[in-house]
N, C-alpha and C positions, 0 to 999 in steps of 0.2 A: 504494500500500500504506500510504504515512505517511499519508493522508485516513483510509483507512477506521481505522486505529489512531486516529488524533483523534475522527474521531465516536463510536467506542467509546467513549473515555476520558471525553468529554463527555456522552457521554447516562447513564453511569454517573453521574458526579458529579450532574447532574439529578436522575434518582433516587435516589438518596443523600437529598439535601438535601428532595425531598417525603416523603421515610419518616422523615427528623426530624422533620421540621415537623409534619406529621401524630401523630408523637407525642407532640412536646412541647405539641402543642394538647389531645389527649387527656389526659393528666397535669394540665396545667393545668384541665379541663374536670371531672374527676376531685376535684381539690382543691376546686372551684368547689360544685360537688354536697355533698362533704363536710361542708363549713362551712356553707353553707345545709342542712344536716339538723341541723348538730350545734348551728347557730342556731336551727331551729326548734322544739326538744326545747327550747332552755333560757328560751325567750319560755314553752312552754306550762305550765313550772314557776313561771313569773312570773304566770302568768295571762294573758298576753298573747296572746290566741288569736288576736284578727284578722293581728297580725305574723304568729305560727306558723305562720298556714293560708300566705301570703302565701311566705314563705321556704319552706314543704317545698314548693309547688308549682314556683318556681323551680326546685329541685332536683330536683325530678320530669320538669322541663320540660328539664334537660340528658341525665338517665337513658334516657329514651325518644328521645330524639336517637339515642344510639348504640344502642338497640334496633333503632329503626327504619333504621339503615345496615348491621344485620347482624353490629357489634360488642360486642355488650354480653359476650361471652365475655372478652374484651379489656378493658373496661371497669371490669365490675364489681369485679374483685379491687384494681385501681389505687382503686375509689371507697370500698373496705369499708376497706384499708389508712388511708388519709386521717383517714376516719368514726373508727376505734378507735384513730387515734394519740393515744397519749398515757393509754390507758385502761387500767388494770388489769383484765385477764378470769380469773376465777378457775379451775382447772382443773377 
């Protein structure tokens, strides 16, 4: 009886620790996207287009990652949050 209580406990904490991980990679992946948009918007007021094109693609290139895993419901709100931090949006 104390085995099957241990394997419980352990394959819990397993799981635990990939439903972090897996989020704190997404969050992190989130801010990643962010910063390359909010990089690529400030290159094209520079004039800097070749940068521009170069970082919103990157950014694009993490976006459609979690498209294509089926998360972007998940995703997207962590990535708009990031993108409009620190912005005044008028009502």
């Amino acid at each position: 009886m104390k085995f099957v209580y241990n394997f419980y406990a352990l394959l819990s904490i397993i799981l635990l620790s990939i439903f972090l991980v897996s989020c704190n990679s997404m969050d992190s992946d989130a801010k990643k996207a962010a910063q390359l948009t909010n990089q690529s918007i400030e290159e094209m007021t520079t004039l800097k287009l070749d940068e521009a094109q170069i970082s919103y693609k990157k950014a694009q290139d993490i976006i459609r990652k979690y498209e294509e895993k089926g998360k972007a419901d998940e995703f997207m709100p962590l990535y708009r949050m990031y993108r409009d931090e620190g912005k005044y949006i008028r009502p």
